[in-house]
C-alpha positions as CSV (number, residue, x, y, z in Angstrom):
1,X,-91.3,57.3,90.2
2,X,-90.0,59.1,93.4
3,X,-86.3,58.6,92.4
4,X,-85.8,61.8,90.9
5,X,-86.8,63.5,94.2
6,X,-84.3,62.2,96.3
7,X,-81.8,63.3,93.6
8,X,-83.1,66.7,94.1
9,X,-83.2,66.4,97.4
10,X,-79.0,65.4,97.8
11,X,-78.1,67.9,95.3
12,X,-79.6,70.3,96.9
13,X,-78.3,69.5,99.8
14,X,-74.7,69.4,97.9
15,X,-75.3,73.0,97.3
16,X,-75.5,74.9,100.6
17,X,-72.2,76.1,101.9
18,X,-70.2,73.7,103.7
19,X,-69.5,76.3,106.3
20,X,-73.3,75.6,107.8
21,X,-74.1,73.1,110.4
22,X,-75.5,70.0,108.5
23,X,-78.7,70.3,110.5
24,X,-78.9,73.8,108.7
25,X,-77.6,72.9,105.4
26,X,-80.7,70.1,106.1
27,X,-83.2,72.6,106.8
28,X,-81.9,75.2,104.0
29,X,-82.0,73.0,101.6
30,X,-85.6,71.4,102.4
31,X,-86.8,74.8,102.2
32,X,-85.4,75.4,98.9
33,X,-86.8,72.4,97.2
34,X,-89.1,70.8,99.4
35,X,-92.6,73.1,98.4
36,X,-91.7,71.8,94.6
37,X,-90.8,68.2,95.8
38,X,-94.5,68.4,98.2
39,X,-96.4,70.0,94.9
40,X,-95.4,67.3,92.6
41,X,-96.0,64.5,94.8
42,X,-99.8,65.4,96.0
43,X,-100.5,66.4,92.5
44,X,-99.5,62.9,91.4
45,X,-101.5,61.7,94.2
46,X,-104.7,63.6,93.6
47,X,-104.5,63.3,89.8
48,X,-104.2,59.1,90.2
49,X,-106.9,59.3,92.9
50,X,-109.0,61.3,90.9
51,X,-108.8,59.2,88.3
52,X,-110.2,56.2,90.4
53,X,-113.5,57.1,89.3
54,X,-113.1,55.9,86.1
55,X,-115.6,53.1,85.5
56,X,-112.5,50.9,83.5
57,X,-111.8,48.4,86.0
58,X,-108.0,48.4,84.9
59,X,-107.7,52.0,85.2
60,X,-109.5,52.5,88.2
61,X,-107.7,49.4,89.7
62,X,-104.3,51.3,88.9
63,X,-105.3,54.9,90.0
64,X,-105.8,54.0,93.2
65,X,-102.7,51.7,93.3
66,X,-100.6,54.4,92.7
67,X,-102.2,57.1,94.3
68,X,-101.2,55.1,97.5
69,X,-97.8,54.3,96.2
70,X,-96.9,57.9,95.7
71,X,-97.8,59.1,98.8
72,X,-96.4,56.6,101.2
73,X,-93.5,57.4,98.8
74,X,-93.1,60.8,99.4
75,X,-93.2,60.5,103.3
76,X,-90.3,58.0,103.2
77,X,-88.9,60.5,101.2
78,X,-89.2,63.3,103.6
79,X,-88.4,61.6,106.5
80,X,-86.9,58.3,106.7
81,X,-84.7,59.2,103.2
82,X,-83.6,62.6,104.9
83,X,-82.7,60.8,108.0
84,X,-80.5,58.9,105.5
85,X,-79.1,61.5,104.4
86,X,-78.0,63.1,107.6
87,X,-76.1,59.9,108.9
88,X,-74.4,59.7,105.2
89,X,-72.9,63.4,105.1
90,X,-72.3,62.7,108.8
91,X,-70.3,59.8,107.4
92,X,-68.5,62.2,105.5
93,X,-67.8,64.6,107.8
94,X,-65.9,61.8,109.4
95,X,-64.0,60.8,106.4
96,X,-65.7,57.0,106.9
97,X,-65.7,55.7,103.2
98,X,-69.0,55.0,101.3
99,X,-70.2,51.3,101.8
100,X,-66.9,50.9,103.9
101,X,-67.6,53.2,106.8
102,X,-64.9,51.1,109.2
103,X,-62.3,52.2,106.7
104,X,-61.5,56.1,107.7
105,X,-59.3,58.9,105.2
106,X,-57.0,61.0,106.2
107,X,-57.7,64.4,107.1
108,X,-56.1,66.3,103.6
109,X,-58.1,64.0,101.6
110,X,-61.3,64.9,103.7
111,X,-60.7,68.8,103.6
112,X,-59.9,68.5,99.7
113,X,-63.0,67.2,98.8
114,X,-64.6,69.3,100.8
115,X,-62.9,72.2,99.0
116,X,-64.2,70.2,95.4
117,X,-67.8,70.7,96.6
118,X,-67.6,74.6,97.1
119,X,-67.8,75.3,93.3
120,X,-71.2,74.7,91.0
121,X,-70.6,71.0,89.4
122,X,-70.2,70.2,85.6
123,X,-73.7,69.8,84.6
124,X,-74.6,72.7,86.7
125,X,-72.1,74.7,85.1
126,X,-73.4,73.7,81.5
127,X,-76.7,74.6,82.4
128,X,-76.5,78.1,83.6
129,X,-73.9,79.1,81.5
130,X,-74.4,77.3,78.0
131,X,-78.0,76.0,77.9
132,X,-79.5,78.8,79.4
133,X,-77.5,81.6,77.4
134,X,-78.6,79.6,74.3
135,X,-82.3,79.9,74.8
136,X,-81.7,83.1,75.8
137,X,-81.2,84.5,72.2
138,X,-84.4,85.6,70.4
139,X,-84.0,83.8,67.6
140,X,-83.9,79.9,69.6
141,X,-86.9,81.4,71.3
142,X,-88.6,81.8,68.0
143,X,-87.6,78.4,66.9
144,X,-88.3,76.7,69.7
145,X,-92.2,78.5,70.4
146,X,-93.0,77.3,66.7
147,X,-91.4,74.0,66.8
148,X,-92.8,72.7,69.7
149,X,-96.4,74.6,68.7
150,X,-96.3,72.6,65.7
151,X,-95.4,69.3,66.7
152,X,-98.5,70.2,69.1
153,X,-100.5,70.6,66.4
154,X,-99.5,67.9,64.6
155,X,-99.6,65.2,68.0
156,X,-103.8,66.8,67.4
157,X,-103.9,65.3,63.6
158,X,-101.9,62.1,64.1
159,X,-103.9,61.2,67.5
160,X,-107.3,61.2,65.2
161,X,-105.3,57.7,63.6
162,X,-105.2,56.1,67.0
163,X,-107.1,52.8,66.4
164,X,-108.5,51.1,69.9
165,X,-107.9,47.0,70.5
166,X,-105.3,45.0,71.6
167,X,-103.4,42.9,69.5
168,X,-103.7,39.1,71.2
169,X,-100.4,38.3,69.5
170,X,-98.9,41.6,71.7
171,X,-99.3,40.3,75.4
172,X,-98.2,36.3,74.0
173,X,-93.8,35.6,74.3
174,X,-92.8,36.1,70.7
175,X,-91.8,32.3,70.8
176,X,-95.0,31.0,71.9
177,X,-96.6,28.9,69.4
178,X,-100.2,30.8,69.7
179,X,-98.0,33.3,67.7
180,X,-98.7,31.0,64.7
181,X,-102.0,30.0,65.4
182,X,-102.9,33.9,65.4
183,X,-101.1,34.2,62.0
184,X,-102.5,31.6,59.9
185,X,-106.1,32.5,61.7
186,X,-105.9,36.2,60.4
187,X,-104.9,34.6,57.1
188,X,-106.6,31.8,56.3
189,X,-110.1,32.0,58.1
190,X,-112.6,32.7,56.0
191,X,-115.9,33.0,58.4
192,X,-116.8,35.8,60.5
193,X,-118.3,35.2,63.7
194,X,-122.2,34.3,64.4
195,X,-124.1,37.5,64.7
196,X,-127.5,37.8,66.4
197,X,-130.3,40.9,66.2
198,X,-131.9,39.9,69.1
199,X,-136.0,41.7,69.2
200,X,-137.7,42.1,72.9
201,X,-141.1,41.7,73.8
202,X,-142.2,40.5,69.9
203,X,-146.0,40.7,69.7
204,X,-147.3,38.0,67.5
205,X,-150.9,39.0,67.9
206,X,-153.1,39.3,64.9
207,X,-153.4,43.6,66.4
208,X,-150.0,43.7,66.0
209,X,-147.8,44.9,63.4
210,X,-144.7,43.6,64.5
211,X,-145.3,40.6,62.8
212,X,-144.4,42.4,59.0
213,X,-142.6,44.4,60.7
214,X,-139.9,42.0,61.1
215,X,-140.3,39.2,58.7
216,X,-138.9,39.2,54.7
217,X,-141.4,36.8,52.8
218,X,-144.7,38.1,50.8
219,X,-146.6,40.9,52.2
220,X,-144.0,42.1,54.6
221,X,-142.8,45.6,55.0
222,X,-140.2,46.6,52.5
223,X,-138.3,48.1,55.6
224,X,-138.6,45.3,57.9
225,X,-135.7,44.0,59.6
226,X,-135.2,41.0,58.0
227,X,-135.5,43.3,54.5
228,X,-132.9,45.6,56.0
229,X,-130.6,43.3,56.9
230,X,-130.3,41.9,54.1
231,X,-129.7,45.2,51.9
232,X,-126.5,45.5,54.8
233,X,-125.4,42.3,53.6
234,X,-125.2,43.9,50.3
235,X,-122.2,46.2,51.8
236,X,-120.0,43.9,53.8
237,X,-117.1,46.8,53.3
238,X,-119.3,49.0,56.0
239,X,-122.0,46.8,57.7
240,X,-119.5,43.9,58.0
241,X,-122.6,42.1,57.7
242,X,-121.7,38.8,55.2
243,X,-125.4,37.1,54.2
244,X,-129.3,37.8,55.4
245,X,-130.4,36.2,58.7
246,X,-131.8,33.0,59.3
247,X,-135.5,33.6,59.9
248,X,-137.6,31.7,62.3
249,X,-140.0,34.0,62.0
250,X,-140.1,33.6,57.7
251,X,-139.5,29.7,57.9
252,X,-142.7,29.3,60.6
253,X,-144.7,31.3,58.5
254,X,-143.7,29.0,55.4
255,X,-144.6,26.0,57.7
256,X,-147.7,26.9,58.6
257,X,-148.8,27.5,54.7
258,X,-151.2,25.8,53.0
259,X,-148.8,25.8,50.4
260,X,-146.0,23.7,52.1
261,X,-148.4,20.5,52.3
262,X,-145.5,18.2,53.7
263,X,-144.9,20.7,56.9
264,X,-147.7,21.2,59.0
265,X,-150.0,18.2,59.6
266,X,-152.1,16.7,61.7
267,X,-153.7,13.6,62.3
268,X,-157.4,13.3,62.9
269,X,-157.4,14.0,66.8
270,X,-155.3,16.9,65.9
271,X,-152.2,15.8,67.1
272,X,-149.1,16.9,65.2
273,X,-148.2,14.9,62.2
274,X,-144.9,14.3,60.9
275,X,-143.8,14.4,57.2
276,X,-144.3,11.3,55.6
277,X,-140.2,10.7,55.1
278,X,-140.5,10.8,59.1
279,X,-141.5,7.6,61.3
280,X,-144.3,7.1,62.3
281,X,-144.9,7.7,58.7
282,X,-142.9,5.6,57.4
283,X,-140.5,2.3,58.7
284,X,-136.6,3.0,58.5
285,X,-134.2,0.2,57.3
286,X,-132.1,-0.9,59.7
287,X,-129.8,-1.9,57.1
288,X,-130.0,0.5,54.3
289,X,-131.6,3.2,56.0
290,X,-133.9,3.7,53.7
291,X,-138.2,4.8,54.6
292,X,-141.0,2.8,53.4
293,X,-144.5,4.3,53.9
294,X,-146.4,2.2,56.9
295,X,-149.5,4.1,56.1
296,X,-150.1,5.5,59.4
297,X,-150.3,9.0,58.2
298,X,-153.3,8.4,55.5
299,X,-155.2,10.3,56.9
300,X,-153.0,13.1,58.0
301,X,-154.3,16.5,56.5
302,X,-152.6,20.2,56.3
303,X,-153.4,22.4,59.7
304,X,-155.0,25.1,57.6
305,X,-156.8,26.3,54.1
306,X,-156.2,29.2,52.5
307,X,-159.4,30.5,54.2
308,X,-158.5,30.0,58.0
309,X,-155.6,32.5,57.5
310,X,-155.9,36.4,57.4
311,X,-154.2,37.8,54.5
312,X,-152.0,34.6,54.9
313,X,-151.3,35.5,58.6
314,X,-152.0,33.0,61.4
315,X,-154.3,34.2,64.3
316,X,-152.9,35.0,67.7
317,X,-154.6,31.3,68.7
318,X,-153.2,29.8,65.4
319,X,-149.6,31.3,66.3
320,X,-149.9,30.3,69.6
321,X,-150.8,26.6,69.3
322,X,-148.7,26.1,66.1
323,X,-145.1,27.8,67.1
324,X,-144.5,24.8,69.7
325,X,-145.5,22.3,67.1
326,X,-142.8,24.5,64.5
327,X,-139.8,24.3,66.9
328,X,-140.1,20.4,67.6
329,X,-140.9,19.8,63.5
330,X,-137.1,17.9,62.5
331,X,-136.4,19.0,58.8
332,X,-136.4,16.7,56.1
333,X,-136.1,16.3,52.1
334,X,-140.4,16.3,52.6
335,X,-140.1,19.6,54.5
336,X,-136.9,21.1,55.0
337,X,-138.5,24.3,57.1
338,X,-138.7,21.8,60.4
339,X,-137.3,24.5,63.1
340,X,-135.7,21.9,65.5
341,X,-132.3,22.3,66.1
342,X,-132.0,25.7,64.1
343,X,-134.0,27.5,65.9
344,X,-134.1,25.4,69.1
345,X,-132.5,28.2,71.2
346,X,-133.8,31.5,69.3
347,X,-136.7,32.0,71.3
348,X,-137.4,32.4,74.7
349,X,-141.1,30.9,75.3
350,X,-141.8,32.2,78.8
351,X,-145.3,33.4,78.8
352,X,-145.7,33.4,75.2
353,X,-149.5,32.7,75.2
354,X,-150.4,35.8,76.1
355,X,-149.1,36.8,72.9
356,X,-145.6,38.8,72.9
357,X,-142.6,36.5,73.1
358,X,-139.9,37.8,75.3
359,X,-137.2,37.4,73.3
360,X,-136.1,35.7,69.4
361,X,-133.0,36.2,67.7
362,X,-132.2,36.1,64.2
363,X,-128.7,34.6,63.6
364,X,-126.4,35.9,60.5
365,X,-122.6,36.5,60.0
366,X,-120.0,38.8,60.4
367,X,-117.1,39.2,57.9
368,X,-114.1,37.6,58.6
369,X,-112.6,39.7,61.2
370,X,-108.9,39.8,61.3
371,X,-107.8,42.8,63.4
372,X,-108.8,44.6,66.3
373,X,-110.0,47.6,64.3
374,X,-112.3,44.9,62.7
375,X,-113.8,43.3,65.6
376,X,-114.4,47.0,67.1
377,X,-115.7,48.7,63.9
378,X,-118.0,45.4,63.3
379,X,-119.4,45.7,66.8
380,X,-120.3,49.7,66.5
381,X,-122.0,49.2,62.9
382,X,-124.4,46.4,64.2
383,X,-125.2,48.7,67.2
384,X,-125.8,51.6,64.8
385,X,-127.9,49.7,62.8
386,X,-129.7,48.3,65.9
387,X,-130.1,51.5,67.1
388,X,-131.9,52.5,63.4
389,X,-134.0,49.6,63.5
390,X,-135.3,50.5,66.9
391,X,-136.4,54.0,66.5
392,X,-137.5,53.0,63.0
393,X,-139.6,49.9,64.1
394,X,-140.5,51.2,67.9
395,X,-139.4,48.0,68.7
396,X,-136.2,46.6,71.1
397,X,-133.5,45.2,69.2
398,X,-130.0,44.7,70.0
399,X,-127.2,43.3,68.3
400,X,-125.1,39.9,70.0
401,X,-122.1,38.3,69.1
402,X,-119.6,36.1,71.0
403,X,-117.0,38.4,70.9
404,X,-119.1,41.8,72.2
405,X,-118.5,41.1,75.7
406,X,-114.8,41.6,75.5
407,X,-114.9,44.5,73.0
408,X,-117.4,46.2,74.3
409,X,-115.2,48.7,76.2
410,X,-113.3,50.0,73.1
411,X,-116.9,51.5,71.7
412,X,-116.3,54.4,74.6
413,X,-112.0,54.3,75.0
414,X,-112.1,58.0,73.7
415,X,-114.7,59.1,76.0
416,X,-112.6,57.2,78.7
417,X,-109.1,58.3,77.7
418,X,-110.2,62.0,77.5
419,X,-112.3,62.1,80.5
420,X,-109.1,60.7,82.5
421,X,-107.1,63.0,81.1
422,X,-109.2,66.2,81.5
423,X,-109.6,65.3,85.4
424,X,-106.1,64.7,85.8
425,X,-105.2,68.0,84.1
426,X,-107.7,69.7,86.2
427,X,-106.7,68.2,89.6
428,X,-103.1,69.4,88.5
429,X,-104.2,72.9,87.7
430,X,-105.8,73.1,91.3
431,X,-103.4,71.8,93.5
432,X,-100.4,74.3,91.6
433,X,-102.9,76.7,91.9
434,X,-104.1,76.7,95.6
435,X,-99.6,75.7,96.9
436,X,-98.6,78.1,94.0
437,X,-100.6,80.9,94.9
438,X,-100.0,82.0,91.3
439,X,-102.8,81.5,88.7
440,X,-100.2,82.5,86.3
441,X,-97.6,79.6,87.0
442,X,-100.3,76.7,87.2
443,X,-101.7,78.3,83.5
444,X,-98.3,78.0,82.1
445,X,-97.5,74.4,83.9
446,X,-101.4,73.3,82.3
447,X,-100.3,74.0,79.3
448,X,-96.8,72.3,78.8
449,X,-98.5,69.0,80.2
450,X,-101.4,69.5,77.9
451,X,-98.7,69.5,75.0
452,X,-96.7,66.9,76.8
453,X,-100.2,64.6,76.2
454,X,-100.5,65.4,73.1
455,X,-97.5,64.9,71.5
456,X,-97.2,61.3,73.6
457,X,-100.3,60.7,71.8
458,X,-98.9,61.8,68.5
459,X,-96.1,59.3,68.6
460,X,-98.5,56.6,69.7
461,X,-100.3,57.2,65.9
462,X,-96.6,56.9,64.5
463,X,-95.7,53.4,66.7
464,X,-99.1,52.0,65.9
465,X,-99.6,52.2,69.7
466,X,-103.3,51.0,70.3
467,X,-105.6,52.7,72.4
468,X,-107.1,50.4,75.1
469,X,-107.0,50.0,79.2
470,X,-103.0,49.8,79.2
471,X,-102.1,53.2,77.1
472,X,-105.0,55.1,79.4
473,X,-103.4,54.2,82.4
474,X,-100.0,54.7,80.4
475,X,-101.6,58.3,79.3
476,X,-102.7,59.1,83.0
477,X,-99.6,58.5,84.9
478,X,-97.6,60.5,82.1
479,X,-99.4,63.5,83.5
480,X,-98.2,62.5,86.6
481,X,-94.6,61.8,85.9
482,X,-94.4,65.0,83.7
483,X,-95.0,67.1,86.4
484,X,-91.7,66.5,87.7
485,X,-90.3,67.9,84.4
486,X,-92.1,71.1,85.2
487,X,-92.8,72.0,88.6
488,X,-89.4,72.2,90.2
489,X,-88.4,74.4,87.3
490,X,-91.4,76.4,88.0
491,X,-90.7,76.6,91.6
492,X,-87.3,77.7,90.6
493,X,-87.9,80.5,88.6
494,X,-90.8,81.6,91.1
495,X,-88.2,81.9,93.8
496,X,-85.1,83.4,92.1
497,X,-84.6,87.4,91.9
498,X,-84.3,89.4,88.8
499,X,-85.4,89.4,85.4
500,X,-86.3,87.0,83.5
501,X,-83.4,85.9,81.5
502,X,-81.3,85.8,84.6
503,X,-84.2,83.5,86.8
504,X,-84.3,81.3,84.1
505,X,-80.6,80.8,84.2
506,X,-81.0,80.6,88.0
507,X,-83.5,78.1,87.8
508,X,-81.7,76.0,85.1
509,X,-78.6,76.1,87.3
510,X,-80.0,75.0,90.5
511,X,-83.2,72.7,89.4
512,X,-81.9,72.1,85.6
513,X,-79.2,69.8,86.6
514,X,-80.8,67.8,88.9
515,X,-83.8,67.4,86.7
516,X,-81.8,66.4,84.0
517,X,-79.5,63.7,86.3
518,X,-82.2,62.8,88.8
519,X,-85.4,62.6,86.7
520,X,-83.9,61.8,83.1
521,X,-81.3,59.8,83.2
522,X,-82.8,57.6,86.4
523,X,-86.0,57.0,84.7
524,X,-84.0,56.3,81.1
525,X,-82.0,53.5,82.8
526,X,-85.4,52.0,83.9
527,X,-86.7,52.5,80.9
528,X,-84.3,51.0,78.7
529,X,-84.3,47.2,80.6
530,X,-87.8,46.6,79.4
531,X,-86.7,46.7,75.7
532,X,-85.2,43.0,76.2
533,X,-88.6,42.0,77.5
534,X,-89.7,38.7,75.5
535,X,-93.3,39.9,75.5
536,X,-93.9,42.6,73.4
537,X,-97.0,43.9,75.4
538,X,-93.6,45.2,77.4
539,X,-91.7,46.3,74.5
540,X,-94.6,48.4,72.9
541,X,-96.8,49.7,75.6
542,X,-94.0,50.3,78.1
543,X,-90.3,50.4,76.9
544,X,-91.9,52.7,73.6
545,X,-94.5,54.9,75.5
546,X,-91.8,55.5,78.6
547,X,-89.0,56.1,76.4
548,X,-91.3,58.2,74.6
549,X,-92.5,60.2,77.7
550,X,-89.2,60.5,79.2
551,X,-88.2,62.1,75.9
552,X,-90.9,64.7,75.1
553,X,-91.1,65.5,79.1
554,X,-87.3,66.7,79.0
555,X,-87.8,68.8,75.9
556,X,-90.6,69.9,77.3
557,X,-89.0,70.5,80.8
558,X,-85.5,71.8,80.0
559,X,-86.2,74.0,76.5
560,X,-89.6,74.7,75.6
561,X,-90.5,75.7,79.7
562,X,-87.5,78.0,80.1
563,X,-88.5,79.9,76.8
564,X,-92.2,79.9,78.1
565,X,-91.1,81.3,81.5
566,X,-88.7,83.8,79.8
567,X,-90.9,85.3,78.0
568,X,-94.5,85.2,80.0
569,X,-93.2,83.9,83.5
570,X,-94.9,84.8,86.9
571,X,-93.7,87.7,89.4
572,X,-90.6,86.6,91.3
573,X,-92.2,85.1,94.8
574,X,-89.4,86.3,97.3
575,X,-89.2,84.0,100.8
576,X,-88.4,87.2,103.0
577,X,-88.4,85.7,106.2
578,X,-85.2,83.2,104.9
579,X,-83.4,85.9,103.3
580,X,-83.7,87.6,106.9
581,X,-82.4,84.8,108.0
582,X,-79.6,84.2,106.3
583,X,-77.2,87.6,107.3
584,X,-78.1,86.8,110.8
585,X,-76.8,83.1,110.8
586,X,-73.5,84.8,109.0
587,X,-73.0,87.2,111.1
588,X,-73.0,84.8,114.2
């Protein structure tokens, strides 16, 4: 970035007459290309500083990076790089050879290159009088409108097949050994993640329904969220839900029962009162390990009848005292429901007596998760269903998993990519508009960006090119860099005189060349390097998506804008007071 102006700005200083003072040669040719060289840089700058608001710390992060790097560009550009340029052509002026300036050439040599610069060069030759010609005839405009409208249209359908993530394997050296690792994990690991519904503020009370409302065993709701987790299990394909949760809730309830004598006991203070398999039950062999019954827990009885429940619910005083006793209970072959250990860290006791615990979770499974799609599409189902449960239930319950915290910014990448884009294409369409003064020319530069975008997009669904915080920032600063494909052909056609067929040509001849050589080719060379990165985070998401850019912006730039502009192009915007100018310099 900012190459391709100081191309533009040597050839056209290579094009004024050589008969001119270089101070006015200078001057002339600053006029001629410095409004389009001052339009694309601030609209870089105010499309990347715009873009700073974007809450993606990676995006933002590089928005305002560049903003700054493109502006202190550009006034090097304009002042210390045109300084440069006097003292070269002053150089030759002198005949001093390039990088050898103590070595001078003789006077012939000196006046016949001088002569060589008086006529248009090759590329600028090719460009007024084959390439623009060509697009001239109404047939190649026909072709090229519909081809470049379809592949538009197309970029739309394909960009709908951009999958957000990014590959771990991608940013990792191809010879790194986590390569492996990453392979044989997507292949042979069978277990999904832990996944926890976490429920806030969980009234227990005997008042409350929450109770049913959440629990699986007899007499709960058929819709609780235990029940309805476990129908998602049912559908692994969608819910990527693998088994029904583990239950606190169900298994303390079980405790508590009558039913399950061997659980909850007490002694005759009414203290808590292992299972018999349990010391002080029973005496452990050191040796074998195995329990004989010390008769200390005779008298040990269950902590209810059938009678002190209600409808085989404990009351708020029951849950209370008893849920303490539940999580410290170790399980055993006599009662395997003990919740220490499992259940150990599922519930968050502050404050519980006065009857709502804060927070419990419920712990199941994810699928095995292999790909990014996986972990993302896994992450928005158990959020959907969250969300359900929540309105359904009028109760607080989110989804957790270990993984959430890093994924949790692909749920809203679309949201992010296409605000980004929006406000960058917006800033653009200001700034042309307000150092255009043509609402015409900033419509018609809108919409070749737009399509630029879109078909970038497009071949990012063909690649396989993800969508995450690299191919934003990748997406925002191609609105930036295609700019240069359009406005100084814009600018050129704005200021030339005549029709258009023949401003076209004019623009092609004078901007064409150098946006071809001094955008193009500058940013191909760059571009190609990073192909023998050994990181493929390089290879795909930069040497692809710039080659790519460069590629589409040139089509864009050199045959599909000179066929818009022929066609629908602004008014001619005539600089009077330089063409006034010009007889009188001649004249003297």
């Amino acid at each position: 970035v900012g190459v391709d102006n100081m191309c533009i700005l040597v050839h056209a200083v290579k094009r004024q007459p050589n008969g001119m003072d270089l101070e006015e040669r200078i001057s002339t040719a600053l006029v001629e290309v410095g409004p389009s060289i001052t339009l694309a840089s601030l609209t870089e700058v105010l499309a990347f500083a715009v873009s700073a608001i974007n809450p993606m710390p990676a995006t933002r992060v590089f928005s305002m990076f560049a903003a700054l790097a493109v502006l202190l560009d550009f006034v090097l550009q304009v002042s210390a790089f045109v300084a440069l340029i006097v003292l070269d052509f002053r150089r030759t002026q002198d005949g001093m050879i390039d990088c050898v300036p103590c070595m001078k050439l003789k006077s012939s040599t000196v006046a016949s290159d001088d002569h060589d610069h008086q006529g248009l060069p090759l590329l600028a030759r090719y460009m007024k009088d084959v390439h623009g010609p060509i697009l001239g005839y109404r047939a190649v405009k026909f072709i090229v409108i519909v081809v470049f409208i379809g592949f538009s249209f197309a970029s739309i359908a394909l960009s709908t097949r951009l999958q957000p993530g990014l590959e771990q394997q991608i940013v990792l050296p191809r010879d790194s050994y986590l390569q492996d690792y990453f392979d044989d994990l997507a292949t042979y690991m069978k277990v999904g993640p832990p996944l926890y519904f976490v429920v806030k503020n969980f009234n227990y009370s005997s008042a409350s329904e929450h109770t049913n409302q959440i629990c699986s065993i007899n007499q709960c709701n058929s819709n609780s969220l235990l029940n309805e987790i476990a129908k998602q299990s049912l559908s692994p394909d969608t819910s990527y839900i693998a088994k029904p949760a583990a239950s606190w809730l169900d298994d303390f309830l079980i405790w508590m029962s009558p039913e399950a004598f061997g659980c909850c006991r007490k002694f005759v203070d009414g203290s808590y009162c292992p299972p018999d398999d349990q010391p002080p039950c029973c005496q452990r062999d050191q040796e074998s390990g195995s329990c004989s019954a010390s008769g200390a827990c005779n008298n040990c009885t269950t902590c209810f009848l059938q009678s002190d429940l209600h409808n085989g619910r404990p009351s708020t005083t029951q849950f209370k005292e008893k849920l303490p006793w539940f999580l410290d209970a170790l399980p055993s072959s006599d009662c395997s429901k003990g919740g220490k250990g499992a259940y150990s860290t599922s519930l968050n006791l502050s404050g519980y007596q006065s009857g709502i615990i804060q927070a419990s979770a419920f712990r199941t499974y994810h699928t095995p998760l292999n790909k990014q799609s996986d972990y993302v599409n896994s992450m928005r189902a158990a959020q959907d269903f969250s969300s359900k449960m929540s309105k359904d239930l009028q109760m607080e319950i989110f989804p957790y998993s270990v993984f959430y915290i890093f994924f949790e910014q692909y749920l809203g990448v679309w949201k992010t990519a296409i605000m980004n884009i929006c406000v960058c294409l917006g800033t653009v369409f200001v700034v042309c508009s307000i150092a255009t003064s043509s609402l015409w020319a900033s419509a018609i530069i809108l919409i070749v960006l737009a399509m630029i975008v879109l078909d970038l997009m497009g071949v990012m669904a063909i690649l396989s090119i993800q969508l995450n915080a690299i191919s934003i920032v990748n997406l925002v600063m191609s609105i930036g860099i295609a700019v240069e494909f359009c406005v100084h052909i814009t600018h050129a056609f704005m200021i030339s005189i005549g029709n258009r067929e023949s401003r076209v040509r004019e623009a092609l001849s004078t901007m064409g060349a150098s946006v071809f050589s001094g955008i193009t080719l500058t940013k191909l060379v760059g571009v190609i390097v990073l192909r023998f990165a050994k990181s493929e985070v390089f290879v795909v998401y930069y040497f692809q998506m710039y080659l790519a850019l460069v590629l589409i912006g040139f089509l864009h730039g050199l045959i599909f804008l000179p066929v818009v502009l022929s066609l629908f192009g602004p008014p001619p915007k005539v600089m009077k007071p330089l063409e006034q100018s010009q007889p009188s310099a001649s004249s003297e």
